[in-house]
N, CA and C atoms as an extended XYZ file, in Angstrom:
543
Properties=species:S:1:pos:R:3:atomname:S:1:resname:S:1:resid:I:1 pbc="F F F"
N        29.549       44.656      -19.633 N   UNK     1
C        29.793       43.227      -19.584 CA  UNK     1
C        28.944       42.623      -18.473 C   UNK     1
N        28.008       41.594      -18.583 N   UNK     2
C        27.681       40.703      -17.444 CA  UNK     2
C        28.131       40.541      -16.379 C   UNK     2
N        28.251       40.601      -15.419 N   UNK     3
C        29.057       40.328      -14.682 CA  UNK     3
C        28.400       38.757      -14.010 C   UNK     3
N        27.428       38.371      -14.046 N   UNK     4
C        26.734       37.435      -13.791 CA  UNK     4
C        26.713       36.094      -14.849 C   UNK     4
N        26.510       36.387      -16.052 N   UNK     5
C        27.099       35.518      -16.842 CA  UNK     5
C        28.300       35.189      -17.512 C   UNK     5
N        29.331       35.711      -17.067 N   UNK     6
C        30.580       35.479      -17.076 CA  UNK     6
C        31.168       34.673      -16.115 C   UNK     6
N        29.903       34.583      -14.590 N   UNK     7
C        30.751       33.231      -13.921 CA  UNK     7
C        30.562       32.244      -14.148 C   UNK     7
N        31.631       31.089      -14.267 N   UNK     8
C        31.255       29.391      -14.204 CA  UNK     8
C        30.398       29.067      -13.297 C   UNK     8
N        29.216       28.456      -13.780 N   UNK     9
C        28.229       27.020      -13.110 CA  UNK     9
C        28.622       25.853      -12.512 C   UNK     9
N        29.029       25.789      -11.152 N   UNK    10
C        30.013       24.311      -10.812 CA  UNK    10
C        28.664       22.802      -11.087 C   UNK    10
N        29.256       22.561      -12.177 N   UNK    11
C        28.871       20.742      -12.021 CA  UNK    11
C        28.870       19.736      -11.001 C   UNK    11
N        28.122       19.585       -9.648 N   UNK    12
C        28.361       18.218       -8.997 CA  UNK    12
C        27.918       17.158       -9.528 C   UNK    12
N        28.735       16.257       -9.064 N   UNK    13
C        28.864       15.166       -9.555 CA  UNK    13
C        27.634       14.816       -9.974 C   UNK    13
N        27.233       13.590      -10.738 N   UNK    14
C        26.035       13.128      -10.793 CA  UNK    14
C        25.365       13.596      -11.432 C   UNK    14
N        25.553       14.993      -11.760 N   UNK    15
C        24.438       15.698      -12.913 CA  UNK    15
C        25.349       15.907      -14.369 C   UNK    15
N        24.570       15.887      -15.085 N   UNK    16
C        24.689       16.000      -16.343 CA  UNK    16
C        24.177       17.103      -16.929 C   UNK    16
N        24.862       17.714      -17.684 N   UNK    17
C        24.544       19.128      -18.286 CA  UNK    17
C        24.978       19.136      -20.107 C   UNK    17
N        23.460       19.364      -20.982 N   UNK    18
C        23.862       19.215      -22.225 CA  UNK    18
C        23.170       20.634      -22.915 C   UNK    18
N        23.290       21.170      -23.946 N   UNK    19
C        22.721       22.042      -24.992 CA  UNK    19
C        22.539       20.920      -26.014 C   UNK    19
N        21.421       20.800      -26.593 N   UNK    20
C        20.978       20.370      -27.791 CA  UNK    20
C        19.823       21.311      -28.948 C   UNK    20
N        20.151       21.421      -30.122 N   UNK    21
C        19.240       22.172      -30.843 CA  UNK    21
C        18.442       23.310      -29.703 C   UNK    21
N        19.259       24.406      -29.126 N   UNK    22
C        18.336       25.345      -28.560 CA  UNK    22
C        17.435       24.948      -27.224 C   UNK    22
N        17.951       23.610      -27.363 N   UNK    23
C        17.438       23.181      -25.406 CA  UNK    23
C        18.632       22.768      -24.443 C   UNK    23
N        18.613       23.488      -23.663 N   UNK    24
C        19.258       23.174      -22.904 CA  UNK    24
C        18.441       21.782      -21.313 C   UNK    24
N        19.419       20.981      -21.033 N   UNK    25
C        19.183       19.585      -20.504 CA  UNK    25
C        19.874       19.692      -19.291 C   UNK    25
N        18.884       19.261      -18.124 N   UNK    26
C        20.062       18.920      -17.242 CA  UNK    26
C        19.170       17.643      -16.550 C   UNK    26
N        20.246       17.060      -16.060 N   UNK    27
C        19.623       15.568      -15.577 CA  UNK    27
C        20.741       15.546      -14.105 C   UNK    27
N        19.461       14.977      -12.966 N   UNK    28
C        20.441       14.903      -11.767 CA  UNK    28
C        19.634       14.163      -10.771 C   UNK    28
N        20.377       13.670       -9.533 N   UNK    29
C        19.299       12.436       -8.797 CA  UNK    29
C        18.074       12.371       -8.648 C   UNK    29
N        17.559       13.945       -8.408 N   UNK    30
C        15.977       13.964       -8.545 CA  UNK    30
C        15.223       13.936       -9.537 C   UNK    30
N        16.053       14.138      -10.250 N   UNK    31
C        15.108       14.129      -11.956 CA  UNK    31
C        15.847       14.624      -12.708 C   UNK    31
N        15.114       14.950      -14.199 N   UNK    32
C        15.378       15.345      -15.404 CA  UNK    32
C        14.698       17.463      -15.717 C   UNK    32
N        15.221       18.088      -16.016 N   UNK    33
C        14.840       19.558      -16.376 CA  UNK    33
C        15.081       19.821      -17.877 C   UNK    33
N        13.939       20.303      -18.402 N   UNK    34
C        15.057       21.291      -20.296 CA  UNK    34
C        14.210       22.492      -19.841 C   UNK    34
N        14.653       23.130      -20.528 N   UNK    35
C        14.507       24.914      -20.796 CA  UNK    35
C        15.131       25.547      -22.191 C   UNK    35
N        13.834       26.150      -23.053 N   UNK    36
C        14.586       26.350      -24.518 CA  UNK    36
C        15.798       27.370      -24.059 C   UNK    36
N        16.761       27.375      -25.035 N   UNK    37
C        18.254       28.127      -24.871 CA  UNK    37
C        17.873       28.819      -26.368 C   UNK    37
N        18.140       30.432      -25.887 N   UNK    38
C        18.678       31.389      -27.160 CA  UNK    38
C        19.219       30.904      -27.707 C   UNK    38
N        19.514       31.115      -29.348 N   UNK    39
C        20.055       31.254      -30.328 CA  UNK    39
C        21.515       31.684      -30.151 C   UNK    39
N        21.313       32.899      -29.392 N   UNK    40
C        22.046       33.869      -29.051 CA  UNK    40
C        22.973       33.505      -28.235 C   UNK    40
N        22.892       32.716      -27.180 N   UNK    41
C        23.645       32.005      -26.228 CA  UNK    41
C        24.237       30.974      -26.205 C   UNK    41
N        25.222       30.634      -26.104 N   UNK    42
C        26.343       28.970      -26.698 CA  UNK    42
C        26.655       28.461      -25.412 C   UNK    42
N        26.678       26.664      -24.940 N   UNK    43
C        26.938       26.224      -23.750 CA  UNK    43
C        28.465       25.726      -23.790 C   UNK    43
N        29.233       25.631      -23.179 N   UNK    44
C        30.489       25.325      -23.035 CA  UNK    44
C        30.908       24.400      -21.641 C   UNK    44
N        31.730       23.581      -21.942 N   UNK    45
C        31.663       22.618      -20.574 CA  UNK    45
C        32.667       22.176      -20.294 C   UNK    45
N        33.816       22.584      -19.365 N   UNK    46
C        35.085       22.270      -19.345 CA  UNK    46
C        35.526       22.241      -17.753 C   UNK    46
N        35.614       20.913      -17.168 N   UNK    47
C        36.549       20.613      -16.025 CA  UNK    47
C        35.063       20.634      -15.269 C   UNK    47
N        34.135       19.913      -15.356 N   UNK    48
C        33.132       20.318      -14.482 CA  UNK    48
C        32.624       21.447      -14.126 C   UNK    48
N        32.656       22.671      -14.993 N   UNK    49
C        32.302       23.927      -15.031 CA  UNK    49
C        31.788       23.941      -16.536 C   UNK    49
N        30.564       24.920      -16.292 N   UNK    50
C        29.498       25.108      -17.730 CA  UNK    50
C        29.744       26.782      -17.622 C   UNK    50
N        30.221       26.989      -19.095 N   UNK    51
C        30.343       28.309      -19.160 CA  UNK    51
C        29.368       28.530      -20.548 C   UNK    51
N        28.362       29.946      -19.959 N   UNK    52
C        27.832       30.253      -21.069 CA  UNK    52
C        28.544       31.352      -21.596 C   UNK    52
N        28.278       31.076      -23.239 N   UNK    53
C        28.525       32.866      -23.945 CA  UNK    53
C        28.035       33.000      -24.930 C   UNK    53
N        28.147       34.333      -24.980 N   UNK    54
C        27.301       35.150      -26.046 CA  UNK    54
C        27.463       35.802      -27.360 C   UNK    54
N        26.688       35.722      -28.429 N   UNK    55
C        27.330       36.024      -29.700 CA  UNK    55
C        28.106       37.096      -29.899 C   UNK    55
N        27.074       38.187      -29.509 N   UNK    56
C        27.634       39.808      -29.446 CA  UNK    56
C        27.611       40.365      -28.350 C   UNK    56
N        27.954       41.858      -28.291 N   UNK    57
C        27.724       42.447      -26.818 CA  UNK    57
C        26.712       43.847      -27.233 C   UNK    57
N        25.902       43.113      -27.632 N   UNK    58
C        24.548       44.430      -27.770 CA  UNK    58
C        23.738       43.918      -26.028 C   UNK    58
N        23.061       45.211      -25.973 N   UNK    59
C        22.609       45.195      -24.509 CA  UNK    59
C        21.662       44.128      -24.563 C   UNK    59
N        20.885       43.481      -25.477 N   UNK    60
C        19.773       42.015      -25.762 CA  UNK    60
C        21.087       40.660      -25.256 C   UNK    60
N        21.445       40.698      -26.136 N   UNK    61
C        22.944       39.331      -25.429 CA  UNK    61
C        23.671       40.056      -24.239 C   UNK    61
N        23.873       40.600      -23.981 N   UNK    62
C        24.116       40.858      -22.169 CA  UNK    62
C        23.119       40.919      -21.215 C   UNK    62
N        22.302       40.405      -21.438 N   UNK    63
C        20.755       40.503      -20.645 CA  UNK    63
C        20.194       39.376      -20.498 C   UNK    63
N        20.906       38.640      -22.181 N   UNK    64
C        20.247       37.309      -21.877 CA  UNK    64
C        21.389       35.952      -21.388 C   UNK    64
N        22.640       36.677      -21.180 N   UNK    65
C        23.760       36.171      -20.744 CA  UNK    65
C        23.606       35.971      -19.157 C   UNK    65
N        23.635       37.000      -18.416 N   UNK    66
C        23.260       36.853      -17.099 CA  UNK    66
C        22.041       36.147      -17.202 C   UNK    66
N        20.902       36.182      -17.605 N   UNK    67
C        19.650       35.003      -17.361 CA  UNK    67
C        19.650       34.116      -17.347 C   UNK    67
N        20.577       33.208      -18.594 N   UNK    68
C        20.422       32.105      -18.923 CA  UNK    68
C        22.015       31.161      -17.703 C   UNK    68
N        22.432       31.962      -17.324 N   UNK    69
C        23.200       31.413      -16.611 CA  UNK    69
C        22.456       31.383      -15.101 C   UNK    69
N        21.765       32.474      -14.724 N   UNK    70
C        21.387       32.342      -13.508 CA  UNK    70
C        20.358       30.956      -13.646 C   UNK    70
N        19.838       30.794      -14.413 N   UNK    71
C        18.609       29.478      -15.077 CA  UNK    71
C        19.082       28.224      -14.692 C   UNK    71
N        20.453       28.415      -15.526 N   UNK    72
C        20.900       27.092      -15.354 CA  UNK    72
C        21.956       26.931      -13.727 C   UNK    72
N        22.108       27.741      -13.501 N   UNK    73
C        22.400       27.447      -11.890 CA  UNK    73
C        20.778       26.860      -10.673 C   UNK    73
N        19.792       27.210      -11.292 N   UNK    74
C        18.789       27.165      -10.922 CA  UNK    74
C        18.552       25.717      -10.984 C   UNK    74
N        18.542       25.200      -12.504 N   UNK    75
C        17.836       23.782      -12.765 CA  UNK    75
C        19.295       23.095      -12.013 C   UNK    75
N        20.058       23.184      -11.874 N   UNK    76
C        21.002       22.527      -11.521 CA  UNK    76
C        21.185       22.347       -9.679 C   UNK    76
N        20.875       23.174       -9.259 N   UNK    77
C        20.499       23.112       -7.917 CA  UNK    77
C        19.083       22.256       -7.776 C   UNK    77
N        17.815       22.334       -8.359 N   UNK    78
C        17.019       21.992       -8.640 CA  UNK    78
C        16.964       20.449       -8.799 C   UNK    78
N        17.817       19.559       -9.358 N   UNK    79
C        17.990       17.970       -9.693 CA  UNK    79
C        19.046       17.918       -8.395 C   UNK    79
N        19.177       18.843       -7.885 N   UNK    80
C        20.040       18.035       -6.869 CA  UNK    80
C        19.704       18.462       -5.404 C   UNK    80
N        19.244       19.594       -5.262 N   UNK    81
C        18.720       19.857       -3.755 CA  UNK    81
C        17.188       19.978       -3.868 C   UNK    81
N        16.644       20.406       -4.912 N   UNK    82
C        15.104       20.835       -5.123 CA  UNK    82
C        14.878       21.598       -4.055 C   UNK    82
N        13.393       22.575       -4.335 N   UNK    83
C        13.145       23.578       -3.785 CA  UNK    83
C        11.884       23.522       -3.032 C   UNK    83
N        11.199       24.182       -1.764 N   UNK    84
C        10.454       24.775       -0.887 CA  UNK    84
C         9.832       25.564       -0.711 C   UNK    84
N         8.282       25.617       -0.931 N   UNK    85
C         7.735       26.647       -0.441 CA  UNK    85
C         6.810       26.743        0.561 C   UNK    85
N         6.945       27.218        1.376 N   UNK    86
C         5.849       26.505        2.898 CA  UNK    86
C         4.825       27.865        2.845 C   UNK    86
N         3.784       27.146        3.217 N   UNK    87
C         2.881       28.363        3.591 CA  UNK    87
C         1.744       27.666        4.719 C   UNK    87
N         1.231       28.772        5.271 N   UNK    88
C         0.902       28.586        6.301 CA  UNK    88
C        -1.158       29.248        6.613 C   UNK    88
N        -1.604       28.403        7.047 N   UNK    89
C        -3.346       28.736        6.458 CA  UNK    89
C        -3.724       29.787        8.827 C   UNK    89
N        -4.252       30.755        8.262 N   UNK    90
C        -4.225       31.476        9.769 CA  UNK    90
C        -6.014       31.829        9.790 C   UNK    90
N        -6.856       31.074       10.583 N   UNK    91
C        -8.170       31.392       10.816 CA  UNK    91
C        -8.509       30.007       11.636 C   UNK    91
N        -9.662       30.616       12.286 N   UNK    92
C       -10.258       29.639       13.221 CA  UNK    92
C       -11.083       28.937       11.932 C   UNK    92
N       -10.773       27.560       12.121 N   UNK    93
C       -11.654       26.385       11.594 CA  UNK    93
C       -10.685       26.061       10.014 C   UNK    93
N        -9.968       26.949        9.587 N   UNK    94
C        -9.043       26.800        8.454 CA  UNK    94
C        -8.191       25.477        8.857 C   UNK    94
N        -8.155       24.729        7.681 N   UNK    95
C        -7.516       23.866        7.144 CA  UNK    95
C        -7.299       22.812        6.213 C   UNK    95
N        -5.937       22.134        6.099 N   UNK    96
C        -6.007       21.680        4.718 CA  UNK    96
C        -5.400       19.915        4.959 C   UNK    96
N        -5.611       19.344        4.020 N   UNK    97
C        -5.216       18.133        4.026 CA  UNK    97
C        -4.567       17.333        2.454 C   UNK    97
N        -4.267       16.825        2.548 N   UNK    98
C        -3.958       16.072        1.121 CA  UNK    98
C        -4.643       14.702        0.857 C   UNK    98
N        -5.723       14.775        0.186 N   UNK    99
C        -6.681       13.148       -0.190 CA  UNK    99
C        -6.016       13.105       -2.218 C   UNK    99
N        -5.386       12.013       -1.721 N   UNK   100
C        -5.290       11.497       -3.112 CA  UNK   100
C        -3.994       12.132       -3.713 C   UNK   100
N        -4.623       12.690       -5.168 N   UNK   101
C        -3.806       13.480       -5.923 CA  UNK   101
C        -4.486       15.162       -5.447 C   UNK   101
N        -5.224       15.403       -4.843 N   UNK   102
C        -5.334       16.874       -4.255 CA  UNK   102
C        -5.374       17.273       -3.158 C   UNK   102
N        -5.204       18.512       -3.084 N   UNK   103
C        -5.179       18.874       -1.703 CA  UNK   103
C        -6.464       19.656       -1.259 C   UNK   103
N        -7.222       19.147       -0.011 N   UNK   104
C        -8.443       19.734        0.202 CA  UNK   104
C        -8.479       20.844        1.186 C   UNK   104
N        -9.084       22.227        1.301 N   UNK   105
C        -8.740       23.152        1.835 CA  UNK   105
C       -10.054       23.961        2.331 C   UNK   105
N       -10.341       23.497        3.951 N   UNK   106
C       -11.622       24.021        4.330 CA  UNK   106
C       -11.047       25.720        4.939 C   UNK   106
N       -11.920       26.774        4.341 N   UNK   107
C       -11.552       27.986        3.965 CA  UNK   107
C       -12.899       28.813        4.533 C   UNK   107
N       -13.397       28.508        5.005 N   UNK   108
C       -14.815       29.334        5.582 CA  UNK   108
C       -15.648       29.774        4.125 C   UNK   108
N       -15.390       29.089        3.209 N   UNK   109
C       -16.479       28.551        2.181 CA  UNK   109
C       -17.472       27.818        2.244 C   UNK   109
N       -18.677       27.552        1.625 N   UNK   110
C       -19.773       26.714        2.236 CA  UNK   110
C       -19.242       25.752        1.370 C   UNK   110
N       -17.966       25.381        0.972 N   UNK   111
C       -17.969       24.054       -0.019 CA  UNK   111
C       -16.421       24.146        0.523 C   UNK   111
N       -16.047       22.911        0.310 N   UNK   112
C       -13.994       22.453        0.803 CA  UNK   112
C       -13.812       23.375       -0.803 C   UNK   112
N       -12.711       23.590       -0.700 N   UNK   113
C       -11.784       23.674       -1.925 CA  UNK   113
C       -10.856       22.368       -2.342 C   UNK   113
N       -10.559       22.160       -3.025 N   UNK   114
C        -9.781       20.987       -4.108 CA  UNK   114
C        -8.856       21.246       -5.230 C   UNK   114
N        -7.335       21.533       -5.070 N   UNK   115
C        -6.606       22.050       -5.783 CA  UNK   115
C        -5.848       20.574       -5.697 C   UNK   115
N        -5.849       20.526       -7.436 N   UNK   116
C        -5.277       18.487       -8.746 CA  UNK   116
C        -3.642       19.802       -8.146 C   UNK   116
N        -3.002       18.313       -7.645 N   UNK   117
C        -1.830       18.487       -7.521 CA  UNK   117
C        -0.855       18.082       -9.216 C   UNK   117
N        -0.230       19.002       -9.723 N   UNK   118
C        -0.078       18.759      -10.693 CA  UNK   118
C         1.569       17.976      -10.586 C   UNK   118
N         1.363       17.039      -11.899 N   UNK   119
C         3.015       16.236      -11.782 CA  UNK   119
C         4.340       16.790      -11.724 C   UNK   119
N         4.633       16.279      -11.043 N   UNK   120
C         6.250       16.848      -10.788 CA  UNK   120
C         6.599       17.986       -9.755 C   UNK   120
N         4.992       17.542       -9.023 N   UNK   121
C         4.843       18.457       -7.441 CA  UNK   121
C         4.526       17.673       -5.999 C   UNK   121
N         5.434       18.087       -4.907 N   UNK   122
C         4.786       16.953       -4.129 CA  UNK   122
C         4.297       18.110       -3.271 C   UNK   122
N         3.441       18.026       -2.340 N   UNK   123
C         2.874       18.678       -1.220 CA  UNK   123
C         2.435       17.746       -0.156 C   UNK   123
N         2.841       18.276        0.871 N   UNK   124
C         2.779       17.823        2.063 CA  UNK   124
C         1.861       18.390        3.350 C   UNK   124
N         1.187       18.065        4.249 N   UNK   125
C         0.600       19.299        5.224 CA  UNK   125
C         1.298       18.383        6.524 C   UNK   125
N         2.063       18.960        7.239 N   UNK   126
C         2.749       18.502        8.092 CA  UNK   126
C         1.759       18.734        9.502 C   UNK   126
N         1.150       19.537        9.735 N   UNK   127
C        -0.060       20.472       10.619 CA  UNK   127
C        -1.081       20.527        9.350 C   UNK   127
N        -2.494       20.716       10.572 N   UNK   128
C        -3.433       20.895        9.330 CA  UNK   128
C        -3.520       22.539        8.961 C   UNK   128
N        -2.845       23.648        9.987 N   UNK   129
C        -3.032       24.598        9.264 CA  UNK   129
C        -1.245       25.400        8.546 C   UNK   129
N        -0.559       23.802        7.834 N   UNK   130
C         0.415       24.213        7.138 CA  UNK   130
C         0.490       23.301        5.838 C   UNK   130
N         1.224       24.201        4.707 N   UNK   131
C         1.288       23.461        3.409 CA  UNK   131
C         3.008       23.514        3.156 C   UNK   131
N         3.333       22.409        2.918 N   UNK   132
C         4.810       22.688        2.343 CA  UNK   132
C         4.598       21.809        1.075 C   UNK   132
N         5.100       22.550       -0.360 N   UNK   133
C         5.396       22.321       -1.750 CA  UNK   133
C         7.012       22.232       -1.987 C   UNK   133
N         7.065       21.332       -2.675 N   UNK   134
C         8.054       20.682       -2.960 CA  UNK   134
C         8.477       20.026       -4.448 C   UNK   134
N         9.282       20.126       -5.688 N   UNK   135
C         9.576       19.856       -6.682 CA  UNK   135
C        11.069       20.486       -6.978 C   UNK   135
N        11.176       20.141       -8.305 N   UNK   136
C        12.569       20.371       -8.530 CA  UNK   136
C        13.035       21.583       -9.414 C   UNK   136
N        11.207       21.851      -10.054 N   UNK   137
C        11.518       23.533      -10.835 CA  UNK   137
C        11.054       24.489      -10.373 C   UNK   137
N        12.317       25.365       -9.967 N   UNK   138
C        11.343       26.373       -8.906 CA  UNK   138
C        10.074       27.400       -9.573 C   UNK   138
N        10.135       27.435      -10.832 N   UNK   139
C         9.535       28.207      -11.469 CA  UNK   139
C         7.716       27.562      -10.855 C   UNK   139
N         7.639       26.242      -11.109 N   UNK   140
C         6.215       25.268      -11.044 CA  UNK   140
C         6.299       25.777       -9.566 C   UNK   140
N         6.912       25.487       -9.055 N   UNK   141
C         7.133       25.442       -6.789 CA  UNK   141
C         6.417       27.039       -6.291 C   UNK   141
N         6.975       27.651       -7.377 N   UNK   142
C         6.622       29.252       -7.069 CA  UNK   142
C         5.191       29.602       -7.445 C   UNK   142
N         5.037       28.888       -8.909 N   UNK   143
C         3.571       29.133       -9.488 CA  UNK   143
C         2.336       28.538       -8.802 C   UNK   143
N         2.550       27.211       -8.518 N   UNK   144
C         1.891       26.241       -7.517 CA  UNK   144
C         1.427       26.828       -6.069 C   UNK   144
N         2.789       27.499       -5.369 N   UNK   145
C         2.306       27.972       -3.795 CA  UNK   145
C         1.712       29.168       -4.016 C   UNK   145
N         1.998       30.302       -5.109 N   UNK   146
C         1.107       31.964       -5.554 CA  UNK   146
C        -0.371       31.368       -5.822 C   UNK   146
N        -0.695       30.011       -6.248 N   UNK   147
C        -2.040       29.604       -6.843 CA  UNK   147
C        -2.380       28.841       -5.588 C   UNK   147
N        -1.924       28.702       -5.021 N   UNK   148
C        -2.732       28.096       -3.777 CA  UNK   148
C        -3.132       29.321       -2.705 C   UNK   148
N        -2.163       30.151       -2.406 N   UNK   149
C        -2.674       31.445       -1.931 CA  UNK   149
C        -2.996       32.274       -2.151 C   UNK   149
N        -3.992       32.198       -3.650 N   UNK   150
C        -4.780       32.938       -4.378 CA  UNK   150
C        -6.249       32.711       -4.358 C   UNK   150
N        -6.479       31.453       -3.551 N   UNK   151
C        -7.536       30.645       -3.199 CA  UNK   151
C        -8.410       31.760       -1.984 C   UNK   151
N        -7.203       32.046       -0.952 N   UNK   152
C        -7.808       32.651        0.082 CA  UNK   152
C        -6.620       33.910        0.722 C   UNK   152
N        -6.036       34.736       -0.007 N   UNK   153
C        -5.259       35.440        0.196 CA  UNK   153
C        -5.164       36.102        1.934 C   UNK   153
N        -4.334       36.888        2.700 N   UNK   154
C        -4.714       37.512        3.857 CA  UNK   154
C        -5.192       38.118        3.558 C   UNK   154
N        -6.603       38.349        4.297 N   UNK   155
C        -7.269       40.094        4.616 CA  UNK   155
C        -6.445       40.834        5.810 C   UNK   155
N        -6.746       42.025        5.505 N   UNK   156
C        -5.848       43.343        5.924 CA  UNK   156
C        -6.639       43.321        7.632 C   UNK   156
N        -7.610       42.761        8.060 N   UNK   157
C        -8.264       43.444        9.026 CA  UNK   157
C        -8.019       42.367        9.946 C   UNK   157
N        -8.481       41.150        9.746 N   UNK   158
C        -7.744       40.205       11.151 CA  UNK   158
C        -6.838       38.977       10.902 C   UNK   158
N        -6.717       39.446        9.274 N   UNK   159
C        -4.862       38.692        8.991 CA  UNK   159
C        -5.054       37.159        8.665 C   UNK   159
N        -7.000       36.538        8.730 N   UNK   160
C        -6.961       35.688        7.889 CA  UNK   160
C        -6.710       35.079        6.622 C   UNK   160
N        -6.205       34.017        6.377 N   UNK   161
C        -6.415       33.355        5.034 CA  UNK   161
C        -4.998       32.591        4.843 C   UNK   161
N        -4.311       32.202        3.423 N   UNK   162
C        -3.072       31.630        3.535 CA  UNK   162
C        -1.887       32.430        3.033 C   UNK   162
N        -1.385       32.447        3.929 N   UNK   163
C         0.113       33.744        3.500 CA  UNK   163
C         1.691       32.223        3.746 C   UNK   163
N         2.817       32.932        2.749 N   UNK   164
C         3.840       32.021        3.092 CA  UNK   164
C         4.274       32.002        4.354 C   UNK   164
N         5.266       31.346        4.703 N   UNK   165
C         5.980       31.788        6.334 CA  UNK   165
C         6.696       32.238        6.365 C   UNK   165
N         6.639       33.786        7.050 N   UNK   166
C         7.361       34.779        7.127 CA  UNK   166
C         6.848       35.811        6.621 C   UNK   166
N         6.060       35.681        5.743 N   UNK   167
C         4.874       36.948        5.214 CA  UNK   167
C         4.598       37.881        6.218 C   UNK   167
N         4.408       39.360        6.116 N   UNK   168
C         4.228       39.897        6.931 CA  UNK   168
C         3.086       40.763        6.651 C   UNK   168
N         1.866       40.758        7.291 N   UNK   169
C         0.388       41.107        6.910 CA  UNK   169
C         0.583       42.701        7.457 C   UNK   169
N        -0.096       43.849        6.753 N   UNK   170
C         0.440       44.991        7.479 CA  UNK   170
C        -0.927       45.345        8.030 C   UNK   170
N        -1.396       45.060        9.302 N   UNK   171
C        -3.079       45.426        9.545 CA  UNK   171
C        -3.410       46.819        9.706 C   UNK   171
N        -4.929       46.629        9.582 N   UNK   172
C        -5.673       47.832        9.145 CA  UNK   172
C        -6.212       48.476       10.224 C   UNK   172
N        -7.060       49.791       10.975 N   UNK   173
C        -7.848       49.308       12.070 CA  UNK   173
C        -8.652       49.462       11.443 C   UNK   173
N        -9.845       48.759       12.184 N   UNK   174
C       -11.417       48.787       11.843 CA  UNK   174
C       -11.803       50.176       11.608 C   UNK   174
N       -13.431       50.107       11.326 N   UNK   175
C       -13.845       51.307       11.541 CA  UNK   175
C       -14.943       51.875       12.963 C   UNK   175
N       -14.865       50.738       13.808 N   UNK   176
C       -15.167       51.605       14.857 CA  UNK   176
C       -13.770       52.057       16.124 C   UNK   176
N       -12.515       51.386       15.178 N   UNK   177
C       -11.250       52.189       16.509 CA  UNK   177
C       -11.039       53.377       15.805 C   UNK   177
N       -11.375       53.630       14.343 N   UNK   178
C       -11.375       54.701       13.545 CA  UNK   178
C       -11.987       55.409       13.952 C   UNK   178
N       -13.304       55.940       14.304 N   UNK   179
C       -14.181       57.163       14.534 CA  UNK   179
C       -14.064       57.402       16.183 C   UNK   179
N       -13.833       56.566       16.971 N   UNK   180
C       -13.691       56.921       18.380 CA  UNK   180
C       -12.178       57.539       18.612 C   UNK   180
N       -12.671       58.854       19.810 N   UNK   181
C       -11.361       59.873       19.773 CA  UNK   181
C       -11.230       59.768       21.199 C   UNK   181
């Protein structure tokens, strides 16, 4: 049995939670979310609690029971607290700014970089060598900050480039602390 999709989803106030034809809807102060819903999976909504369940108990519907509930605890936190991902740019002369709809990112490239902030994302650089992303689906928040620090990942040897905060770079030694005994 699930043990994860068998708990109730608490409803705060203000949001709205629907299943329609295989989409599931949620609407809340920050915005609007859908996400297609299994076949397999039925929404239920009683006392301000959303209970999902499942047709059968083959190990496919207990798998997708816990998912689709952890999901919708997700979008539902999501319209109402939205989510964070900070990352942080570490090199001499590195940094980034936000012009417009993109964010520009001098990277010890002979050209800036320019990453189109896509809709329903905000980014911020509070410092020029920090990025904080911000939206309401963490799925975009997550994909957005992995693609921005794919631009200039850390190297292993003096721990440049953009890692999140709190990342922990595991360094390398060179190769001349290597051959000296």
């Amino acid at each position: 049995m699930s043990r994860i999709g068998k708990k109730p989803v608490a409803i705060p106030g203000g949001v709205k939670v629907e299943a329609k034809e295989h989409t599931l809807f949620v609407e809340g102060p920050k915005g609007k979310l859908s996400r297609p819903l299994s076949d397999r999976i039925s929404l239920e909504i009683k006392d301000n609690q959303a209970y999902l369940k499942r047709a059968t108990d083959t190990k496919l519907d207990k798998s997708l029971h816990g998912l689709y509930r952890a999901l919708l605890a997700g979008m539902i936190k999501g319209v109402t607290e939205g989510y964070t991902k900070e990352l942080e740019i570490i090199g001499v002369g590195f940094k980034a700014a936000v012009q417009g709809n993109s964010l520009n990112m001098q990277l010890s490239f002979s050209h800036p970089v320019n990453f189109p902030i896509p809709e329903g994302i905000k980014i911020e650089t509070p410092k020029a060598t920090q990025i904080v992303i911000m939206g309401i689906d963490k799925e975009k928040v997550g994909e957005i900050a992995a693609e921005i620090r794919a631009v200039y990942p850390p190297e292993p040897y003096k721990g440049k480039g953009i890692r999140f905060v709190g990342e922990y770079v595991k360094k390398k030694i060179g190769k001349a602390q290597a051959t000296t005994k």
